[in-house]
Backbone atoms as SQL, in Angstrom:
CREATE TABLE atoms (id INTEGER PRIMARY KEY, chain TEXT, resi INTEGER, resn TEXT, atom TEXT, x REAL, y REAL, z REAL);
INSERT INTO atoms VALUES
  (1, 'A', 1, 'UNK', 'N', 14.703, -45.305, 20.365),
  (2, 'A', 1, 'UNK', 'CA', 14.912, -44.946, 18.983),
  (3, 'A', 1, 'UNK', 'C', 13.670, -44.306, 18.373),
  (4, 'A', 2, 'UNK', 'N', 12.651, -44.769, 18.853),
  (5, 'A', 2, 'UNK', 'CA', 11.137, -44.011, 18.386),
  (6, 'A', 2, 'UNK', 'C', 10.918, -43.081, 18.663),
  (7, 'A', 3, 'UNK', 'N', 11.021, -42.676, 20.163),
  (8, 'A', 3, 'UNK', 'CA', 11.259, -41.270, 20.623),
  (9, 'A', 3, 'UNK', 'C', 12.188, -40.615, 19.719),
  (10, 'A', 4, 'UNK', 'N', 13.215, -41.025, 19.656),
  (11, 'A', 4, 'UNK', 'CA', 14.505, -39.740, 18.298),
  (12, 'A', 4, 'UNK', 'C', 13.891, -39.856, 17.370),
  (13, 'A', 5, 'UNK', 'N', 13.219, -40.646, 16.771),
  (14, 'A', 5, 'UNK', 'CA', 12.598, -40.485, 15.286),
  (15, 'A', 5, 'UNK', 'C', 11.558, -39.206, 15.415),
  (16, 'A', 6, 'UNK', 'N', 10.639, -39.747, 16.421),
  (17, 'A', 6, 'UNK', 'CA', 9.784, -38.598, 16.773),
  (18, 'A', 6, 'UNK', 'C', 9.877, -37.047, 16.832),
  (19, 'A', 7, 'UNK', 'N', 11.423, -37.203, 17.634),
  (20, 'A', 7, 'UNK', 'CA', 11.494, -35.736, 17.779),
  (21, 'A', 7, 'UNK', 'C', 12.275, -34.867, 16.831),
  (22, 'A', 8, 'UNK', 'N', 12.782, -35.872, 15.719),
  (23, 'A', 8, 'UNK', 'CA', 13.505, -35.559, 14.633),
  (24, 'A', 8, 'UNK', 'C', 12.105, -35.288, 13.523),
  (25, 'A', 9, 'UNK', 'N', 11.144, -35.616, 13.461),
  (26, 'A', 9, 'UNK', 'CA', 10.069, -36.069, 12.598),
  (27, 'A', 9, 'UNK', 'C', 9.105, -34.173, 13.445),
  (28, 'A', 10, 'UNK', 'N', 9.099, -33.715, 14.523),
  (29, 'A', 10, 'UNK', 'CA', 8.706, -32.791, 14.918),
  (30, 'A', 10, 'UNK', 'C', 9.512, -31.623, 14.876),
  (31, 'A', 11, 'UNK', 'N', 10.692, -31.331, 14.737),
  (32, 'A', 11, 'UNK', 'CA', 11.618, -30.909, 14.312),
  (33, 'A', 11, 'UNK', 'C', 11.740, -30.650, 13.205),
  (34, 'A', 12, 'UNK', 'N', 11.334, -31.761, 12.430),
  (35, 'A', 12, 'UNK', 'CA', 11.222, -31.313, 10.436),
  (36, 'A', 12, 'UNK', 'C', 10.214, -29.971, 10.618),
  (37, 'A', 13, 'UNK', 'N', 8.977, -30.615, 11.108),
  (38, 'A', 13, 'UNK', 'CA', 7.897, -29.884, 10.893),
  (39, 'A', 13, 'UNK', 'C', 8.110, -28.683, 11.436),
  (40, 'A', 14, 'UNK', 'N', 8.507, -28.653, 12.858),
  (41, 'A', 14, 'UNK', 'CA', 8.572, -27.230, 12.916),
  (42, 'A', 14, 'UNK', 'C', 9.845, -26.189, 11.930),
  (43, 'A', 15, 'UNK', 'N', 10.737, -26.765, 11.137),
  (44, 'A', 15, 'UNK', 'CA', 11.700, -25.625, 10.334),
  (45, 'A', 15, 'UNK', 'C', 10.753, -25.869, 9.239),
  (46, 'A', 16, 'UNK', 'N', 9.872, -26.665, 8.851),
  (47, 'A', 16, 'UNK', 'CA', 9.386, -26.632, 7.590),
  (48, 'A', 16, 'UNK', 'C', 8.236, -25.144, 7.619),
  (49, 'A', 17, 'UNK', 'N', 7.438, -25.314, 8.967),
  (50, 'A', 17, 'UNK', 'CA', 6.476, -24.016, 8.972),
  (51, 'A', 17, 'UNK', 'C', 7.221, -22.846, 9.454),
  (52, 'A', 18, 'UNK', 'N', 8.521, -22.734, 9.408),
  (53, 'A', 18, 'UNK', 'CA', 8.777, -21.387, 9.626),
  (54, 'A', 18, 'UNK', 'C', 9.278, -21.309, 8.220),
  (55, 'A', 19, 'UNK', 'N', 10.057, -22.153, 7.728),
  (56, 'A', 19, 'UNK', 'CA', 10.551, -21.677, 6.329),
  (57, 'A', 19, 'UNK', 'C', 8.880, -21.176, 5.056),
  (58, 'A', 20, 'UNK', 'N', 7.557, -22.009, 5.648),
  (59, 'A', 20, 'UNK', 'CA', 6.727, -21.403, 4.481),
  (60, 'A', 20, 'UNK', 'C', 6.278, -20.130, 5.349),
  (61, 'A', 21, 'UNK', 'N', 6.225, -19.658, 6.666),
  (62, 'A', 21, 'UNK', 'CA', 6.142, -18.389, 7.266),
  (63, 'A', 21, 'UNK', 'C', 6.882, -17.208, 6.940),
  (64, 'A', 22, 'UNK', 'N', 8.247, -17.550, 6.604),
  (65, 'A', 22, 'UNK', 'CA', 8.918, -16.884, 6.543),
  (66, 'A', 22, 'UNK', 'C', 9.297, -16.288, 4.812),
  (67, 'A', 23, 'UNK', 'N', 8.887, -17.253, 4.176),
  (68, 'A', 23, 'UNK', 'CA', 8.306, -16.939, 2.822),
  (69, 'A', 23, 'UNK', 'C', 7.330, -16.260, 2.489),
  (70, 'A', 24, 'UNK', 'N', 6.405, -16.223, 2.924),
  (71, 'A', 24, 'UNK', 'CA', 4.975, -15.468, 3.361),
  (72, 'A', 24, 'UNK', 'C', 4.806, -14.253, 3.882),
  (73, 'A', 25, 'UNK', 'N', 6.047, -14.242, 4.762),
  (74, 'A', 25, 'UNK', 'CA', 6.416, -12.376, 5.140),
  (75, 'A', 25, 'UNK', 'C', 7.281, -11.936, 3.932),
  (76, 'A', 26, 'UNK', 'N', 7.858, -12.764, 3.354),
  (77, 'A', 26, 'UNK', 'CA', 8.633, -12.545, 2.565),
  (78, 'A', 26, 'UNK', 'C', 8.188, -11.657, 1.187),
  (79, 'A', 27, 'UNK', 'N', 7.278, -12.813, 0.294),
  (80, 'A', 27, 'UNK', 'CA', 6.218, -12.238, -0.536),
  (81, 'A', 27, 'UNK', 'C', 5.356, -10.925, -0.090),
  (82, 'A', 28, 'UNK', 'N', 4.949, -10.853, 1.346),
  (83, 'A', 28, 'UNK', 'CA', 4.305, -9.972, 1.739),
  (84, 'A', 28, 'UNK', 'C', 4.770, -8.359, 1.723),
  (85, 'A', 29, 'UNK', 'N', 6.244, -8.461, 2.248),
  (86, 'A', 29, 'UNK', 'CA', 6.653, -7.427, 1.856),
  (87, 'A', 29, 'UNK', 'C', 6.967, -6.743, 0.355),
  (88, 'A', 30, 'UNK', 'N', 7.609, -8.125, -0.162),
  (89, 'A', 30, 'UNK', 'CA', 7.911, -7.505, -1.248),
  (90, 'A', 30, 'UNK', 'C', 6.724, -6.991, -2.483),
  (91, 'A', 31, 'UNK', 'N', 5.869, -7.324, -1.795),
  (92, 'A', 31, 'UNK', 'CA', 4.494, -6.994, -2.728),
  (93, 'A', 31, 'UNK', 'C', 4.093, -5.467, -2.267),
  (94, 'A', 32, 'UNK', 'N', 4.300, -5.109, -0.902),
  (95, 'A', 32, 'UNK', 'CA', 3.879, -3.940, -0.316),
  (96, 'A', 32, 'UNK', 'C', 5.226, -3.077, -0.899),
  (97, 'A', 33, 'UNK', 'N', 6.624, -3.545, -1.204),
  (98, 'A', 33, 'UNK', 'CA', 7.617, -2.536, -1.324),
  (99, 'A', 33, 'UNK', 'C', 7.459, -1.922, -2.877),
  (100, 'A', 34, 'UNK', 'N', 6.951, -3.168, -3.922),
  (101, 'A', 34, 'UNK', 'CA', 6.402, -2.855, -5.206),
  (102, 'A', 34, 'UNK', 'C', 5.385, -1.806, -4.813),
  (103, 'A', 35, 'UNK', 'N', 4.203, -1.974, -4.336),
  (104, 'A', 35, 'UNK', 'CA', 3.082, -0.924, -4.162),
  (105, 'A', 35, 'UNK', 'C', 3.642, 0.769, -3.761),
  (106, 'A', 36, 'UNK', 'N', 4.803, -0.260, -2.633),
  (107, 'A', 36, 'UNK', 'CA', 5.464, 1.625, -2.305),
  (108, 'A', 36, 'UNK', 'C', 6.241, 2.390, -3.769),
  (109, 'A', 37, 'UNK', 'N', 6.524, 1.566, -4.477),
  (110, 'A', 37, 'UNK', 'CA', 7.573, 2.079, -5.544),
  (111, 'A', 37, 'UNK', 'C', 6.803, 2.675, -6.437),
  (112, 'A', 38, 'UNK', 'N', 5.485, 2.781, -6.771),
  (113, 'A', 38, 'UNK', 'CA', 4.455, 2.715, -7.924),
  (114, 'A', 38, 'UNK', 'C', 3.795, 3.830, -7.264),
  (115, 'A', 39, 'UNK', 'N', 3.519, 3.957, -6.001),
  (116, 'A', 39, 'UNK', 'CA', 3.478, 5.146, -5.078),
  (117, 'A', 39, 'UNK', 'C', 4.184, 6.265, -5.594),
  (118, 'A', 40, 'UNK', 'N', 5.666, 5.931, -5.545),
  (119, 'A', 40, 'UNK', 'CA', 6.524, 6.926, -5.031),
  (120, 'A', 40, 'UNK', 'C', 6.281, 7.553, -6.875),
  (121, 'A', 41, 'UNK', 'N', 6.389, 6.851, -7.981),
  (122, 'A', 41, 'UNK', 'CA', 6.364, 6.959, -9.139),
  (123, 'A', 41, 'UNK', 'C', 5.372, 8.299, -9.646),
  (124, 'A', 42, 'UNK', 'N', 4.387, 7.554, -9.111),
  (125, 'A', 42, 'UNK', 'CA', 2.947, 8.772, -8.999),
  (126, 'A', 42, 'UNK', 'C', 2.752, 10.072, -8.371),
  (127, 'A', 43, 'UNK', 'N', 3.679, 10.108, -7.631),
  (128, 'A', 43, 'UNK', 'CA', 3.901, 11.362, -6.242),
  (129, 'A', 43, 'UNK', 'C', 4.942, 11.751, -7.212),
  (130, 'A', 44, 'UNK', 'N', 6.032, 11.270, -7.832),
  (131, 'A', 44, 'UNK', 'CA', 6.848, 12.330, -8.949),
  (132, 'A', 44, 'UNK', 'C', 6.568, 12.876, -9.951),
  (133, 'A', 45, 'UNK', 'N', 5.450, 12.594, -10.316),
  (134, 'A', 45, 'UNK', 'CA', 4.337, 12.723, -11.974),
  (135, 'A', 45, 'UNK', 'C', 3.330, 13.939, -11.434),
  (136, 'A', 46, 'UNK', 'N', 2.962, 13.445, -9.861),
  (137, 'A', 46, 'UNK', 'CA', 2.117, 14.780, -9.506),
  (138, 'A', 46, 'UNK', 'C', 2.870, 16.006, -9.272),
  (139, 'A', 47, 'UNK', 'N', 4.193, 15.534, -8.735),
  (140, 'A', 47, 'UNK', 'CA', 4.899, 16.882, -8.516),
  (141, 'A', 47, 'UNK', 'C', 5.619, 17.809, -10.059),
  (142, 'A', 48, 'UNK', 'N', 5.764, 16.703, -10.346),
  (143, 'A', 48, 'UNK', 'CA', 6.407, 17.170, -11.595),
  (144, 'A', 48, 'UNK', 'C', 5.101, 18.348, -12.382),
  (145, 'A', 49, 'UNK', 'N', 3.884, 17.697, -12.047),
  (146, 'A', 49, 'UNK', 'CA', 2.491, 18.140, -12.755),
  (147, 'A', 49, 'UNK', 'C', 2.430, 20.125, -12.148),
  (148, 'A', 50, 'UNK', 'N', 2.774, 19.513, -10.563),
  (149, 'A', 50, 'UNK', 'CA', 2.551, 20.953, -9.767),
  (150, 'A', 50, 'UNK', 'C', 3.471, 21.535, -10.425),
  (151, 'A', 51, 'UNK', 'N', 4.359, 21.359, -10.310),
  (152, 'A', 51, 'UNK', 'CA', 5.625, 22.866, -10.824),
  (153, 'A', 51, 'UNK', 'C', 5.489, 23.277, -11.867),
  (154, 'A', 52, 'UNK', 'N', 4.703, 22.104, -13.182),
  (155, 'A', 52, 'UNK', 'CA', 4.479, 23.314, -14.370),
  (156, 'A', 52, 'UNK', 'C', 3.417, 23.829, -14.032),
  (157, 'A', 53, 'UNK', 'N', 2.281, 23.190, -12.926),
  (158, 'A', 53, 'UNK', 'CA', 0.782, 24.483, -12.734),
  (159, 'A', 53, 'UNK', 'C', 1.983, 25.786, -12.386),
  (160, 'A', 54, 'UNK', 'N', 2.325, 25.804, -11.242),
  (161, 'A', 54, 'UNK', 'CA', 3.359, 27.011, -10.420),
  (162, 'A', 54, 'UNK', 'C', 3.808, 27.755, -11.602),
  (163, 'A', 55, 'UNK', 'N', 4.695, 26.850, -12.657),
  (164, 'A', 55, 'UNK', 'CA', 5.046, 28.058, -13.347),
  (165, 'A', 55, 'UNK', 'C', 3.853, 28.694, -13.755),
  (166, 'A', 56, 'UNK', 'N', 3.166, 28.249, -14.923),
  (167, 'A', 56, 'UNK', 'CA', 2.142, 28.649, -15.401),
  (168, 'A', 56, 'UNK', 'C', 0.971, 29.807, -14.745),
  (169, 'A', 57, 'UNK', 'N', 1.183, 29.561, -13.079),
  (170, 'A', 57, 'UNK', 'CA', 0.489, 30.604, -12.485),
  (171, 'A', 57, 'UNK', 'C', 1.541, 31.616, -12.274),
  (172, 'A', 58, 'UNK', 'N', 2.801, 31.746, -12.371),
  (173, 'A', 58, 'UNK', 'CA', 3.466, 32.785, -11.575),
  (174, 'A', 58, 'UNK', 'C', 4.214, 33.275, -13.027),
  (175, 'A', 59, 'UNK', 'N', 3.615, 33.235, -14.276),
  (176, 'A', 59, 'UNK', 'CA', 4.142, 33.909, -15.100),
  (177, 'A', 59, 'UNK', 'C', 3.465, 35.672, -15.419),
  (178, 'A', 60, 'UNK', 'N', 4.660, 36.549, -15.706),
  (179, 'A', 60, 'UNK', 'CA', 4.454, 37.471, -15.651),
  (180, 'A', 60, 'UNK', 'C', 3.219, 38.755, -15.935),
  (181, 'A', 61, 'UNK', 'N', 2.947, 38.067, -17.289),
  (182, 'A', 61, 'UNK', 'CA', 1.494, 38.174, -18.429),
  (183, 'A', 61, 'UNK', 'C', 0.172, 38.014, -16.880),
  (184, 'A', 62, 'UNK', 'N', 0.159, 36.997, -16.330),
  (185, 'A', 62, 'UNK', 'CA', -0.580, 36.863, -15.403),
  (186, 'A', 62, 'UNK', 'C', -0.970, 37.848, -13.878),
  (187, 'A', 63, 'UNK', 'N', 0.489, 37.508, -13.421),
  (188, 'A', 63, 'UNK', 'CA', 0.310, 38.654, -12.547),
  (189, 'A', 63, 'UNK', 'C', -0.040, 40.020, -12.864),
  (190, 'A', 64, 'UNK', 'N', 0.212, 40.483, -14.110),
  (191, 'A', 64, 'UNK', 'CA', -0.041, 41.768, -14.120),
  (192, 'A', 64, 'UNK', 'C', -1.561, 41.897, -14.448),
  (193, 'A', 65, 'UNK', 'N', -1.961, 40.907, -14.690),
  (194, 'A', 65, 'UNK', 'CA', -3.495, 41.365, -15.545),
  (195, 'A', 65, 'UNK', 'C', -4.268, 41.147, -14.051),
  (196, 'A', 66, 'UNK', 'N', -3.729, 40.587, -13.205),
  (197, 'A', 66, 'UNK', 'CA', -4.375, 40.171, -11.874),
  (198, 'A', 66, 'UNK', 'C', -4.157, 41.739, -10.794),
  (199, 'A', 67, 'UNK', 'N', -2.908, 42.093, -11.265),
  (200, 'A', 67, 'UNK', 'CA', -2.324, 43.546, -10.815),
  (201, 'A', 67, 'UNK', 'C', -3.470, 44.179, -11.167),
  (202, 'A', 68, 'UNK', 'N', -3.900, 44.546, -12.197),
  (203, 'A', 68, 'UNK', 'CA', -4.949, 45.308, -12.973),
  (204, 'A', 68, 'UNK', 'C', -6.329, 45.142, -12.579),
  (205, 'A', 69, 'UNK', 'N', -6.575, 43.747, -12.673),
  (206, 'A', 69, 'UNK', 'CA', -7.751, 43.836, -12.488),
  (207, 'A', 69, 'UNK', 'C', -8.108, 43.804, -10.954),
  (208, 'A', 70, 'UNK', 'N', -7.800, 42.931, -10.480),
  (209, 'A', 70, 'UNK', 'CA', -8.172, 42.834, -8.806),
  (210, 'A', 70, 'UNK', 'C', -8.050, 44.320, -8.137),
  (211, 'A', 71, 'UNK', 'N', -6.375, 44.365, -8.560),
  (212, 'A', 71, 'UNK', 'CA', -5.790, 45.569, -7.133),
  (213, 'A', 71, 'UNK', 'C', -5.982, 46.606, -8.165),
  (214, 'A', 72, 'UNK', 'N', -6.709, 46.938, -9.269),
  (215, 'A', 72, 'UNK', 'CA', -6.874, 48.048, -9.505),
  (216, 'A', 72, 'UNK', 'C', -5.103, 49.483, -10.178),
  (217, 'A', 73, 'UNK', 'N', -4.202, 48.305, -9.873),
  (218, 'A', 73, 'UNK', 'CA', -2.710, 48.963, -10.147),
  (219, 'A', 73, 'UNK', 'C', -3.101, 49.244, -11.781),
  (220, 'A', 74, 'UNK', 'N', -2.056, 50.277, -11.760),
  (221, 'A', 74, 'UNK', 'CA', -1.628, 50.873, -13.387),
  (222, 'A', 74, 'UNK', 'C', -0.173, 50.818, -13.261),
  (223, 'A', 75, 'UNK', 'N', 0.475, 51.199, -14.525),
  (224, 'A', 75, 'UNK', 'CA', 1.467, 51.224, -14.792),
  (225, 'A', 75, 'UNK', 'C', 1.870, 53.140, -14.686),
  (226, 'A', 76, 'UNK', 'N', 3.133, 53.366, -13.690),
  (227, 'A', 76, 'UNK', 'CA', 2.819, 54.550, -13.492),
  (228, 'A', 76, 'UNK', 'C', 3.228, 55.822, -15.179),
  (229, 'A', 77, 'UNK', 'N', 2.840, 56.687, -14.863),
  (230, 'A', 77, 'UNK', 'CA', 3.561, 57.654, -16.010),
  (231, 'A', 77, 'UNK', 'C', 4.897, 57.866, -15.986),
  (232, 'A', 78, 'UNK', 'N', 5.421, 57.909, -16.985),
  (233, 'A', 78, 'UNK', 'CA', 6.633, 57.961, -17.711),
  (234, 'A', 78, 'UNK', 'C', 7.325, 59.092, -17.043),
  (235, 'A', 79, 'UNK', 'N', 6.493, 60.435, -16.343),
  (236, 'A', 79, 'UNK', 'CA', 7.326, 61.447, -15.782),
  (237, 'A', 79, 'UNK', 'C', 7.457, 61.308, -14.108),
  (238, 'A', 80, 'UNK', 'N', 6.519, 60.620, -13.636),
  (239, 'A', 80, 'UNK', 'CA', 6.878, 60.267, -12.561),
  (240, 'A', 80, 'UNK', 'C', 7.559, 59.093, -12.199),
  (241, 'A', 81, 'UNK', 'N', 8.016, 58.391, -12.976),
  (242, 'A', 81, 'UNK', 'CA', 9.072, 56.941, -12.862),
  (243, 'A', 81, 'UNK', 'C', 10.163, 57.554, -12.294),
  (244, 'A', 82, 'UNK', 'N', 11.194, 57.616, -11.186),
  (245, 'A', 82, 'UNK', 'CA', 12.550, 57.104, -10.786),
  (246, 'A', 82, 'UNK', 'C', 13.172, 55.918, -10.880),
  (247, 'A', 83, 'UNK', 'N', 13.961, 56.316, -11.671),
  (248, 'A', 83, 'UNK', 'CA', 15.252, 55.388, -11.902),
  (249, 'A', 83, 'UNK', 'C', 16.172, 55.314, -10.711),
  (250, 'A', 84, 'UNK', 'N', 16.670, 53.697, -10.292),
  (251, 'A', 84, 'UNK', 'CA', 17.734, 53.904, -9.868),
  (252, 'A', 84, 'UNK', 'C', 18.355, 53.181, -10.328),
  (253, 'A', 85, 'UNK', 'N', 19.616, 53.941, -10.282),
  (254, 'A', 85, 'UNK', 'CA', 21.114, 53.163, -10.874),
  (255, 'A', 85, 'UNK', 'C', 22.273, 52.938, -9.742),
  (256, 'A', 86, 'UNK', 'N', 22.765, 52.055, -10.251),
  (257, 'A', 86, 'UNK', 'CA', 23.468, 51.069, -9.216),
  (258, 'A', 86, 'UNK', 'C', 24.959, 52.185, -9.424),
  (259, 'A', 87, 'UNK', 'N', 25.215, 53.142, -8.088),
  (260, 'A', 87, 'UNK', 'CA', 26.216, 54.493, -8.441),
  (261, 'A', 87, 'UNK', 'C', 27.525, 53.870, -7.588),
  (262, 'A', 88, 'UNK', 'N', 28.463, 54.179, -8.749),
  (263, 'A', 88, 'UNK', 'CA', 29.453, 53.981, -8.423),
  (264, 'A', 88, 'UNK', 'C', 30.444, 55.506, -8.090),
  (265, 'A', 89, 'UNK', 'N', 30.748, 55.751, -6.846),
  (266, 'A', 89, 'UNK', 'CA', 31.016, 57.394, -6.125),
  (267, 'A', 89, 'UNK', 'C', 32.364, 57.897, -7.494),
  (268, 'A', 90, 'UNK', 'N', 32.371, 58.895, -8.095),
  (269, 'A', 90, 'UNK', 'CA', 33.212, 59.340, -8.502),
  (270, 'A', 90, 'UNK', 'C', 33.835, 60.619, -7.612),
  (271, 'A', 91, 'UNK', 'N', 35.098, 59.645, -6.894),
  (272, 'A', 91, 'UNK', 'CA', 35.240, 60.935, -6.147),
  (273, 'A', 91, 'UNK', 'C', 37.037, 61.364, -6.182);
């Protein structure tokens, strides 16, 4: 009967240290899945941040003064401009 007590009494102990182990991974993750979420939060605030830089660099006012100044482009004369128009055959 001492022996069954025993091995009932070793038996506690061992489900007792997996249940605080298993609590412990438990907390562990869920502390790392918070950290990932607060992550992911910040990575949408930066992106969100990039696309108004993007616009802000790829607006029109810009490129052209960059046209101008860097590459030296002009805007051509009024008599040498071709038009094209989108022709529909009259036939």
């Amino acid at each position: 009967m001492v022996r069954f007590n025993i091995l009932l009494l070793v038996a506690a102990v061992i489900c007792s240290l997996s249940v605080v182990t298993s609590q412990h991974k438990a907390r562990k993750l869920f502390q790392a899945l918070e950290s990932e979420q607060e992550r992911a939060k910040q990575l949408e605030v930066e992106f969100g941040q990039l696309q108004l830089e993007l616009q802000t660099w790829a607006t029109s006012p810009r490129i052209e003064k960059i046209a101008r100044e860097k590459l030296r482009m002009r805007t051509p004369e009024t008599d040498k401009m071709i038009t094209a128009t989108a022709g529909v055959s009259s036939r």
